[in-house]
DRENDO-1510 file (C-alpha; in Angstrom, 1 decimal, always signed):
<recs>
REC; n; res; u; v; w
REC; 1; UNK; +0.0; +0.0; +0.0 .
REC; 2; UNK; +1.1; +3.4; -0.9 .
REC; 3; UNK; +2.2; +5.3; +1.8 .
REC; 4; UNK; +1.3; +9.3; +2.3 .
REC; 5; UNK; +3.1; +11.9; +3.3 .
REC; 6; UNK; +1.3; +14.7; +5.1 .
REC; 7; UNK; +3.6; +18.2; +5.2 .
REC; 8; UNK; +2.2; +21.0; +7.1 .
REC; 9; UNK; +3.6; +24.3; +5.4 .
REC; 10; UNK; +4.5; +27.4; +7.5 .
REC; 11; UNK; +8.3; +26.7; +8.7 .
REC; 12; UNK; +8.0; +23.1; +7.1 .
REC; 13; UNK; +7.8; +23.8; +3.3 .
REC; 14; UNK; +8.2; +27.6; +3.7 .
REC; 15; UNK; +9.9; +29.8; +6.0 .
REC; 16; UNK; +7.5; +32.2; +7.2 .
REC; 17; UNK; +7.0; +31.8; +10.6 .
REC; 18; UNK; +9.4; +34.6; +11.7 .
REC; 19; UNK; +7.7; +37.2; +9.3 .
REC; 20; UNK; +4.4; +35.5; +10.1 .
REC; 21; UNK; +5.3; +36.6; +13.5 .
REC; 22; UNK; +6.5; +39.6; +13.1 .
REC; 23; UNK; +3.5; +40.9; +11.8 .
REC; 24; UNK; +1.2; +39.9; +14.6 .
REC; 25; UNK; +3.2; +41.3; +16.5 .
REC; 26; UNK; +3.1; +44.7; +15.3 .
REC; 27; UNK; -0.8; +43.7; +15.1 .
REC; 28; UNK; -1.5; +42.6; +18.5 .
REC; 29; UNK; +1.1; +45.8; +19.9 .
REC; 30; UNK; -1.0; +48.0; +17.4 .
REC; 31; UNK; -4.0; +47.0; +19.1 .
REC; 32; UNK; -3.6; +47.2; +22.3 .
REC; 33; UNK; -2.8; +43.3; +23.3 .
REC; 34; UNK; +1.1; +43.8; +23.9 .
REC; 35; UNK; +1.8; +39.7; +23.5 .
REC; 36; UNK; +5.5; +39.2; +23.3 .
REC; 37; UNK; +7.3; +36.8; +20.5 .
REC; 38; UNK; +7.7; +34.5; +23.2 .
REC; 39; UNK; +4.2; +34.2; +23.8 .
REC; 40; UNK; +3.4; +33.7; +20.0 .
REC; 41; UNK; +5.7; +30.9; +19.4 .
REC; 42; UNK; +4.6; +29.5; +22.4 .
REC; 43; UNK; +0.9; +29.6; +22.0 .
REC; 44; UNK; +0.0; +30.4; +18.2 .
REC; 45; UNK; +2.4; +28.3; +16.4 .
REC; 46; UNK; +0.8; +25.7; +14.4 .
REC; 47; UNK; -2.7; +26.6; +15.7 .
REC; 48; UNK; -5.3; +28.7; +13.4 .
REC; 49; UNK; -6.0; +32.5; +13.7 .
REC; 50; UNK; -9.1; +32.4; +16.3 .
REC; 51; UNK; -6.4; +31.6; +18.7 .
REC; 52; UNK; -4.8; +34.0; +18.1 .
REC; 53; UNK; -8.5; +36.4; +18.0 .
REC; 54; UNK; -9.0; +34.6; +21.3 .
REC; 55; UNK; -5.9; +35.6; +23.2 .
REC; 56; UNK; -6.7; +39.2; +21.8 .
REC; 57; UNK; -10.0; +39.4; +23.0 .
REC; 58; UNK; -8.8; +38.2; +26.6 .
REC; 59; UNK; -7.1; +41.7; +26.9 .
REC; 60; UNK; -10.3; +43.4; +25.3 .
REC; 61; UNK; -9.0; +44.0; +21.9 .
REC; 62; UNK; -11.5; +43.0; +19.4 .
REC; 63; UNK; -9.1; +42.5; +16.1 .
REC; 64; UNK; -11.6; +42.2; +13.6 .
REC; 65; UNK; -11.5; +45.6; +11.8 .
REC; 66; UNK; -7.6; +45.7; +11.9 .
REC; 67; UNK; -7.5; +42.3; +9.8 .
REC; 68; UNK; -7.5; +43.5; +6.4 .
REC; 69; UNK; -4.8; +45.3; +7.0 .
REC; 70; UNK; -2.6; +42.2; +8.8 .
REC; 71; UNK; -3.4; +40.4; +5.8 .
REC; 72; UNK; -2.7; +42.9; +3.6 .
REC; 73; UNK; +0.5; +43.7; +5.5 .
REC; 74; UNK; +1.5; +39.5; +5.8 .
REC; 75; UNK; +1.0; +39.0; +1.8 .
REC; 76; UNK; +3.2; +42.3; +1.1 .
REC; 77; UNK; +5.8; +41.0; +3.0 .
REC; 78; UNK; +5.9; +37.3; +1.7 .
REC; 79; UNK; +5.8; +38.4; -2.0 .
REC; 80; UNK; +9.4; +40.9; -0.5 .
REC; 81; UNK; +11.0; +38.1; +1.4 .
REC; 82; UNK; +9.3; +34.8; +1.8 .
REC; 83; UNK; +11.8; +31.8; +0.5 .
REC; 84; UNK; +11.1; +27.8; +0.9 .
REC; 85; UNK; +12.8; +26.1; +3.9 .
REC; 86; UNK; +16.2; +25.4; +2.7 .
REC; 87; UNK; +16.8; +21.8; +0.7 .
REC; 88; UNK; +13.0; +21.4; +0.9 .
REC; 89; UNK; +12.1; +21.7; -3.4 .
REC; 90; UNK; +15.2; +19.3; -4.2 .
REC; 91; UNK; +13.7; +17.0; -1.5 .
REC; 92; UNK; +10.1; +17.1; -2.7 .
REC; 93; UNK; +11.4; +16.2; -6.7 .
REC; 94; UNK; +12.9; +13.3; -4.7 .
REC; 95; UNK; +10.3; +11.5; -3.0 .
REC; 96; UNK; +7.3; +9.6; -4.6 .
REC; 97; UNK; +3.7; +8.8; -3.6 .
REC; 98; UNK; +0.6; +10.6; -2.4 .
REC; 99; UNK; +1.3; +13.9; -0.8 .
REC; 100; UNK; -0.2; +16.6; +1.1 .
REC; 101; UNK; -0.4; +20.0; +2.1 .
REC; 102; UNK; -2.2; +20.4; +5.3 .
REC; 103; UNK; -2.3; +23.8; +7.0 .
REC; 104; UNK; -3.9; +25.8; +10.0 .
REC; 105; UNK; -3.3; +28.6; +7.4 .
REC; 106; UNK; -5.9; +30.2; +5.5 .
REC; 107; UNK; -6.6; +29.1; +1.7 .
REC; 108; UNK; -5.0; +32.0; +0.4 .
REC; 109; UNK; -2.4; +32.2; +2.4 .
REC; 110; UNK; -1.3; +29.0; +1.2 .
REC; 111; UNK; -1.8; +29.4; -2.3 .
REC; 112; UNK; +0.5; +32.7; -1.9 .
REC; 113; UNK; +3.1; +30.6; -0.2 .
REC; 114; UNK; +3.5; +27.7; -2.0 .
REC; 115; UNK; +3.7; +30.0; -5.8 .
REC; 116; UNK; +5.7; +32.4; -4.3 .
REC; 117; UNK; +8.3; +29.8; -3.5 .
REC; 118; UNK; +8.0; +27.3; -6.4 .
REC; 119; UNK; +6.3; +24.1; -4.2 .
REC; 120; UNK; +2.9; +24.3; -5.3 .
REC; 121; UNK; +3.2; +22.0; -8.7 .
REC; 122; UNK; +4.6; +19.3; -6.1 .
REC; 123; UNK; +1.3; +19.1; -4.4 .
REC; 124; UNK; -1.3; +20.0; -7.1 .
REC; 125; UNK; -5.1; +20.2; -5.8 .
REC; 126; UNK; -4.3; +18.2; -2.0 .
REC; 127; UNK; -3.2; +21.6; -0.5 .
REC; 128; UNK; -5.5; +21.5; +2.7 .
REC; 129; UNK; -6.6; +24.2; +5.0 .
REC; 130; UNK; -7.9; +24.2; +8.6 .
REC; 131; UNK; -11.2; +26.2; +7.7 .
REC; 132; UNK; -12.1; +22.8; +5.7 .
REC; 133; UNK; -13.0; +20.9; +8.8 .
REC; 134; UNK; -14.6; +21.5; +12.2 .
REC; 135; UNK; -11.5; +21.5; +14.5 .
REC; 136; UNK; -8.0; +22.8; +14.0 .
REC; 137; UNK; -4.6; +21.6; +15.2 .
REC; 138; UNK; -4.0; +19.7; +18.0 .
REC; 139; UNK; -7.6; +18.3; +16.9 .
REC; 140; UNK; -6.7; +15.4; +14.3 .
REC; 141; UNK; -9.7; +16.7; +11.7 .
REC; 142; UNK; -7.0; +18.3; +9.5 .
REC; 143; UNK; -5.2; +15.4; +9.2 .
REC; 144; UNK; -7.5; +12.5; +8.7 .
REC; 145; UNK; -9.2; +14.8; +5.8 .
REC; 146; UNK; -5.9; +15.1; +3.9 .
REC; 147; UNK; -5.6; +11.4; +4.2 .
REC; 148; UNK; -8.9; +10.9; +2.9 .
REC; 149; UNK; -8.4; +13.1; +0.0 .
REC; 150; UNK; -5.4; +11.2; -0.8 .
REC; 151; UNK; -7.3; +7.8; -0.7 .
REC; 152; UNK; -4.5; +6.8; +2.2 .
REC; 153; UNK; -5.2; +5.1; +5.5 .
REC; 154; UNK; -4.4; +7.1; +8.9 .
REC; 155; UNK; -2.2; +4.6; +9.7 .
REC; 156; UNK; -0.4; +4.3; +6.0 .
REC; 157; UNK; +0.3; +8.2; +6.3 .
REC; 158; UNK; +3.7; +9.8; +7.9 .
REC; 159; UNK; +2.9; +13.7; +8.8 .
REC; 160; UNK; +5.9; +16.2; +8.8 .
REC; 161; UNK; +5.2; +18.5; +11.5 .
REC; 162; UNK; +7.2; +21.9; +12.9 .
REC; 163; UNK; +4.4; +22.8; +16.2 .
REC; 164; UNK; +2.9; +20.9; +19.0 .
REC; 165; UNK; +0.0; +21.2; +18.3 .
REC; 166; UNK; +0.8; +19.3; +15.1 .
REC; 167; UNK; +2.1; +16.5; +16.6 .
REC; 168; UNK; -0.5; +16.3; +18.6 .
REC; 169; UNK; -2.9; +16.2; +16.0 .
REC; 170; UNK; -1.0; +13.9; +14.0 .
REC; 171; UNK; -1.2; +11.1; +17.1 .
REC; 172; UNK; -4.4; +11.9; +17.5 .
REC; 173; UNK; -4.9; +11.1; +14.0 .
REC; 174; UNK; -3.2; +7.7; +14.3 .
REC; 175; UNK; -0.6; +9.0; +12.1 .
REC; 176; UNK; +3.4; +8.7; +12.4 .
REC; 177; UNK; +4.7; +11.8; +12.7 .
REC; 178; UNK; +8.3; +13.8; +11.7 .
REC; 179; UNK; +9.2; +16.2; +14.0 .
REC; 180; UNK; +11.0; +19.4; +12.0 .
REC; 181; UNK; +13.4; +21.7; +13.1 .
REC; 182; UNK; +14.8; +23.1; +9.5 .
REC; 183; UNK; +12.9; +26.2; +9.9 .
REC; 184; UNK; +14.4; +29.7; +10.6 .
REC; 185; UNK; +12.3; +29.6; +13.9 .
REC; 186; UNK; +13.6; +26.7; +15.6 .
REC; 187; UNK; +15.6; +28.2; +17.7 .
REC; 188; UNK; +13.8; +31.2; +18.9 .
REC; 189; UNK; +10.5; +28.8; +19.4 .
REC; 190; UNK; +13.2; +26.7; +21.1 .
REC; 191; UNK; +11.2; +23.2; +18.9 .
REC; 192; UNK; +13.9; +20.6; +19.5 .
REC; 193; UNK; +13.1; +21.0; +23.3 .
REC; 194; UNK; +9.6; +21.5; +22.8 .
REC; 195; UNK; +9.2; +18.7; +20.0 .
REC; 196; UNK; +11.5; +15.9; +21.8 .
REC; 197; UNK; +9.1; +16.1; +24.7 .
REC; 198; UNK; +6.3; +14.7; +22.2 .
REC; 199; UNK; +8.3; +12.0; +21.1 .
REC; 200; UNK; +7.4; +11.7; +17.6 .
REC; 201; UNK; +9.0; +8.9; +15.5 .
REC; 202; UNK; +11.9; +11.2; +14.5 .
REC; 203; UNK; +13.1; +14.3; +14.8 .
REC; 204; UNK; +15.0; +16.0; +12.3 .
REC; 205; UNK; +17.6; +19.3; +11.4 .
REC; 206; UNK; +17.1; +19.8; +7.8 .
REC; 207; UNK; +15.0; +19.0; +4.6 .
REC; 208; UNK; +17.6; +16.8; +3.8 .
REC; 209; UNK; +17.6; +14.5; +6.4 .
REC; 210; UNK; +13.8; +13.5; +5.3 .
REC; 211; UNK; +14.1; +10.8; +2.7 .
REC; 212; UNK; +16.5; +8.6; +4.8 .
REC; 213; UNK; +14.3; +9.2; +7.8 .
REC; 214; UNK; +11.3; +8.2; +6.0 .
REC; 215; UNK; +13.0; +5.1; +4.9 .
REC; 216; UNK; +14.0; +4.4; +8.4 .
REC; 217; UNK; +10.5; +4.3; +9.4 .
REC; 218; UNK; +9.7; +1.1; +6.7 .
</recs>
């Protein structure tokens, strides 16, 4: 049986997560809701905007009419100086089989990231978001869709994951999971520690360590 492989994207595929949290930084300061970068990586990474929304609305901000703007603001800054994760396109013309985007971000958010940076012919029409299903990351919903779209069972897939929450989501989906720590982020989100704690099946430093992990894994 085929075996799928399930990539999430932000600081797996591409490396946005520092400008991605940049900006909601200047958002949430904008606003009102002084979060530090700390607190971001800690608590947003890998999880969909409402948490974000959430944490906001905790200090009394309400960030609805400033999101236009964020978004607006995000996009301007990926098309300046969003790149892939390093070794990840000459990794993804390597491997074979079923494949899978699956996101917390927004639909157009991912098809900006994955053109921008070349990886969106590698995945064709399975680029999933988290708005598709009832419950985000660490909820396995995301996960178990992709797998279905792919015609793969839970069990048959492999998910490469950069966040908690989507390892978490990942078990819960019954799914072995990859732990990543190639993106620019790793070490201010300080993953390795965060990630080994979680014990997924393998932890990894770079794109390029994937296909021999995954064979590993057989």
């Amino acid at each position: 049986m085929a075996r799928g492989l399930i990539f999430d994207c932000d600081g797996v595929l591409v490396d946005s997560e520092p400008l991605a949290a940049a900006e909601i930084g200047a958002l949430l300061q904008g606003q009102g809701a002084p979060i530090t970068l700390a607190r971001i990586y800690d608590e947003f990474l890998g999880r969909s905007f409402s948490t974000i929304t959430d944490a906001a609305r905790a200090h009394g901000v309400d960030l609805g009419p400033a999101l236009p703007g964020y978004a607006t603001a995000l996009a301007e800054r990926f098309r300046r100086e969003l790149q892939p994760v390093h070794g990840m396109a000459e990794v993804l013309a390597r491997l074979s089989g079923p494949r899978a985007v699956a996101s917390s971000s927004a639909p157009e958010r991912l098809s900006l990231s994955l053109s921008l940076t070349g990886l969106a012919s590698f995945f064709g029409q399975h680029v999933y978001s988290a708005v598709q299903v009832s419950r985000g990351k660490p909820a396995p919903d995301l996960f178990l869709f992709a797998a279905k779209k792919l015609g793969v069972d839970p069990a048959d897939c492999v998910v490469i994951e950069d966040s908690p929450a989507g390892l978490r989501a990942a078990r819960a989906a019954g799914m072995r999971v990859i732990g990543f720590l190639g993106g620019s982020h790793a070490g201010p989100a300080r993953l390795a520690e965060k990630l080994a704690q979680l014990a997924p099946d393998a932890l990894i430093d770079r794109a390029s360590d994937l296909p021999k992990t995954l064979d590993d894994l057989d």
